[in-house]
GUTOR-755445 format. One record per residue (C-alpha): residue number from 1; x, y, z; residue in three letters. Coordinates in nm, 2 decimals. Layout:
BEGIN
+-----+--------+--------+--------+-----+
|   i |      u |      v |      w |  aa |
+-----+--------+--------+--------+-----+
| NUM |      X |      Y |      Z | ALA |
...
+-----+--------+--------+--------+-----+
// end
This chain:
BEGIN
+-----+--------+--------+--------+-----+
|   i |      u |      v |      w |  aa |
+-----+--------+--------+--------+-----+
|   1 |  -0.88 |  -0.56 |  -0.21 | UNK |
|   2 |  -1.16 |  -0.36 |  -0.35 | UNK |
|   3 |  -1.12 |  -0.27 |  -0.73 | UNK |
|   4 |  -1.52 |  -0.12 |  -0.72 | UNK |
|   5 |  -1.72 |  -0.40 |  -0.96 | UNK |
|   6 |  -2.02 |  -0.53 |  -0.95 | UNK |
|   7 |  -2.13 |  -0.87 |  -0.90 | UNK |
|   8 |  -2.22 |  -0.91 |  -1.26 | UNK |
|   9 |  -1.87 |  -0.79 |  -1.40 | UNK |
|  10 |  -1.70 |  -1.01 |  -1.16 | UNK |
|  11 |  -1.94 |  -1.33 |  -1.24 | UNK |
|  12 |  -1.94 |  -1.25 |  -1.63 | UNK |
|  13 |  -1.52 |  -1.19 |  -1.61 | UNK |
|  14 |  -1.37 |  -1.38 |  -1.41 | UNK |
|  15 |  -1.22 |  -1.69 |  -1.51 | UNK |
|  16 |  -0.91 |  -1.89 |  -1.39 | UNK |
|  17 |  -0.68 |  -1.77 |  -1.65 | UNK |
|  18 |  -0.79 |  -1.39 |  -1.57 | UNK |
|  19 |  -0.75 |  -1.42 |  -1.22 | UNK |
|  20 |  -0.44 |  -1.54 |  -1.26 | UNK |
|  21 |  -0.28 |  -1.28 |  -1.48 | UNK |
|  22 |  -0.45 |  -0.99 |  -1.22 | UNK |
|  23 |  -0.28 |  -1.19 |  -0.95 | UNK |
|  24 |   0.12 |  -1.18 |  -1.15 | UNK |
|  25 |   0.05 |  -0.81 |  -1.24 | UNK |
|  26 |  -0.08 |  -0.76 |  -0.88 | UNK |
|  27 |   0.29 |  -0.88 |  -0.79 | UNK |
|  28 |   0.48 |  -0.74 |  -1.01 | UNK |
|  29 |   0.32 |  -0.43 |  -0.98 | UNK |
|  30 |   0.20 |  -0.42 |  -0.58 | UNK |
|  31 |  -0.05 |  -0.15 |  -0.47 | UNK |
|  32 |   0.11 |   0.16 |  -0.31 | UNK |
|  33 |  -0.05 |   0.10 |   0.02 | UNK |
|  34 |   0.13 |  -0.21 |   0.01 | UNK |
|  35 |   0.42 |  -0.10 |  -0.10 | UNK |
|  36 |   0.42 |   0.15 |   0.21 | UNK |
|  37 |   0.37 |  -0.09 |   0.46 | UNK |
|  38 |   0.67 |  -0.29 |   0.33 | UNK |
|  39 |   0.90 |   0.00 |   0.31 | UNK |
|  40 |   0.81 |   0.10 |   0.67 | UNK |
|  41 |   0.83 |  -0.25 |   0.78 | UNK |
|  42 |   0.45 |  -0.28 |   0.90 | UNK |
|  43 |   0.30 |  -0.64 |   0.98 | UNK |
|  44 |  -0.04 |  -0.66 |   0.83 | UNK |
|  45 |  -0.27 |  -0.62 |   1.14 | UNK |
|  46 |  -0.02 |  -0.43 |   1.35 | UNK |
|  47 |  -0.07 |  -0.14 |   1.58 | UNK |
|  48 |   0.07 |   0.18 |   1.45 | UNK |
|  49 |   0.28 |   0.39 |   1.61 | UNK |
|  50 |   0.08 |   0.71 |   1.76 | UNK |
|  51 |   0.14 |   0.98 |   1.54 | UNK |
|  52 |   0.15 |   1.34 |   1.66 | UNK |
|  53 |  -0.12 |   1.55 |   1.66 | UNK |
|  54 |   0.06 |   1.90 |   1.51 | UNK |
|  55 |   0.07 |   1.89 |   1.18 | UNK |
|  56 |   0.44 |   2.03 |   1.19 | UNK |
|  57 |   0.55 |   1.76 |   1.41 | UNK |
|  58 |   0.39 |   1.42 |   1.20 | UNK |
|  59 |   0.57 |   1.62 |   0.88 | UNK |
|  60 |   0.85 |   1.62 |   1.03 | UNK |
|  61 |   0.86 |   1.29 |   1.22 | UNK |
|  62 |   0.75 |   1.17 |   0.82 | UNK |
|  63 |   1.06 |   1.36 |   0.69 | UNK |
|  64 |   1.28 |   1.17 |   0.98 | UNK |
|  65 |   1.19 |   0.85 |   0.82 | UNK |
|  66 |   1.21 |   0.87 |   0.47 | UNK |
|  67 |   1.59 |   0.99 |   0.49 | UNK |
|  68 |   1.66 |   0.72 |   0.81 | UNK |
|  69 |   1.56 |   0.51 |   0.44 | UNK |
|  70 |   1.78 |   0.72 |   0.22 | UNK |
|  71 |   1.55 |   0.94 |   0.07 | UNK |
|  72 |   1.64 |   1.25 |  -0.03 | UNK |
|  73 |   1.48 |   1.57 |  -0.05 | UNK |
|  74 |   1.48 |   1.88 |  -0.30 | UNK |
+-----+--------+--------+--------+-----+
// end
């Protein structure tokens, strides 16, 4: 995971005790992409499905699946 610091932040920051309070906040609060990929039920490193290429079609094919999960639109 990529947070976009340099070298000398990471080498002047990061200590045990920092890395592990990023990695219990990390967990309690997981990254959206991550997130996603649990709620869809993706393996890390598996194909995705082939989405359609109309714009119409992936909405609603995207629609399909957040209510097959119970969500709700309004």
């Amino acid at each position: 995971m990529s947070f976009g610091w340099s070298w000398e932040f990471v080498e002047g920051r990061l200590d045990q005790d920092w890395l592990g309070d990023m990695n219990r906040s990390l967990r309690r609060h997981p990254p959206v992409h991550l997130l996603v990929r649990s709620l869809f039920q993706v393996e890390e490193g598996e194909d995705e499905p082939d989405a359609p290429e109309d714009d119409d079609a992936r909405r609603s094919q995207f629609i399909e699946a957040f209510r097959g999960l119970g969500g709700t639109l309004h």
